[in-house]
C-alpha positions, 0 to 999 in steps of 0.5 A: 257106567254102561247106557241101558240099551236094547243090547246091554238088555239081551246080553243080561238075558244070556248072562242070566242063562249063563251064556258065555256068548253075547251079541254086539247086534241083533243083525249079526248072523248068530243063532244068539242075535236071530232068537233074540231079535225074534223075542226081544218086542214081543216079550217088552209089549207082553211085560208093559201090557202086563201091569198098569206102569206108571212111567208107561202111562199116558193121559190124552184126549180122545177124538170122537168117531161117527160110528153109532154102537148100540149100547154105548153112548160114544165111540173114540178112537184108540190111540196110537201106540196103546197097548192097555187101556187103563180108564176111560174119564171125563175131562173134568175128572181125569182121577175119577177111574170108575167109568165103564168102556170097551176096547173094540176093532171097529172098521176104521180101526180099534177104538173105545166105547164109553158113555163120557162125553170129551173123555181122556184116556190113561193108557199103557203106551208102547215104551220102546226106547230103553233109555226111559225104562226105570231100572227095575223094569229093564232087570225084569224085563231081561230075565223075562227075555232070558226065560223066552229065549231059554228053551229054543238057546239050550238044554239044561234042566231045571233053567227054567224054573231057575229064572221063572223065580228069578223073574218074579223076584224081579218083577215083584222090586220093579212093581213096587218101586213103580207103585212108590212114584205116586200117592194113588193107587191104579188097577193092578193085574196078576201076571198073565204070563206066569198064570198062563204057564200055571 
């Protein structure tokens, strides 16, 4: 069997959009490779930021900062590589997911305004490697990739709403089988993409 990497994923892509070209590189000097290489960490962050994944979600402490802002008790430092921000709760409840917090740029960087003293923090993290991608995520993903790249790569009609559908269905068996790897429920949103193109 083939690894799952970043260039099985594109070539899925294309495949989806029955292309008969694929890309041995993202380097290489192909109008294929160049839009890839364009969509292909852009659309994996809008795919991961989208839903609360499971095998995306991370749990750490977070380190306290000195900046007083009004209306909060405590401000934290954002963690690196967080791309959603799931709950903020203290560190004696770590399921307790009801406590209030912001996400705000600060001059020293994005951070988490709470009123929990020692909190953690379950996030979204910015999954990059494909091997940890469970292999519904890495479908989805690649006929989200083929409905990015669709327009700028070829002209046929109706190849849009073909794997907008396509994607939904996709989206839809990698969220459930990402929501059976555990017995408690987490936030869920729709999915801004699609709302967006509503």
């Amino acid at each position: 069997a083939t690894m799952q990497s970043q260039i099985s994923i594109c070539n899925r892509a294309l495949a989806h959009m029955g292309q008969t070209r694929f890309v041995r590189s993202l380097d290489e000097a192909s109008e294929e490779a160049e839009t890839l290489r364009l969509h292909y960490d852009p659309v994996r962050r809008a795919l991961l930021s989208d839903r609360a994944w499971r095998f995306a979600t991370m749990l750490s402490p977070l380190p306290e900062l000195t900046t007083p802002v009004p209306g909060w008790e405590r401000a934290y430092a954002a963690p690196a590589g967080c791309l959603r921000v799931i709950a903020v709760t203290p560190a004696t409840a770590p399921d307790d997911l009801s406590a209030a917090f912001e996400t705000v740029r600060l001059p020293s960087g994005r951070a988490i305004l709470a009123n929990v003293p020692d909190a953690l923090c379950r996030y979204v993290y910015d999954v990059s490697d494909p091997l940890e991608f469970p292999p519904l995520f890495a479908d989805a993903f690649s006929w989200r990739l083929a409905l990015e790249i669709s327009t700028p790569l070829t002209t046929k009609q109706n190849l849009r709403d073909h794997l907008a559908a396509h994607y939904m269905e996709a989206l839809r068996r990698a969220v459930d089988a990402d929501a059976a790897e555990a017995s408690l429920p987490l936030p869920e949103w729709g999915d801004e993409y699609i709302k967006a193109r509503a």
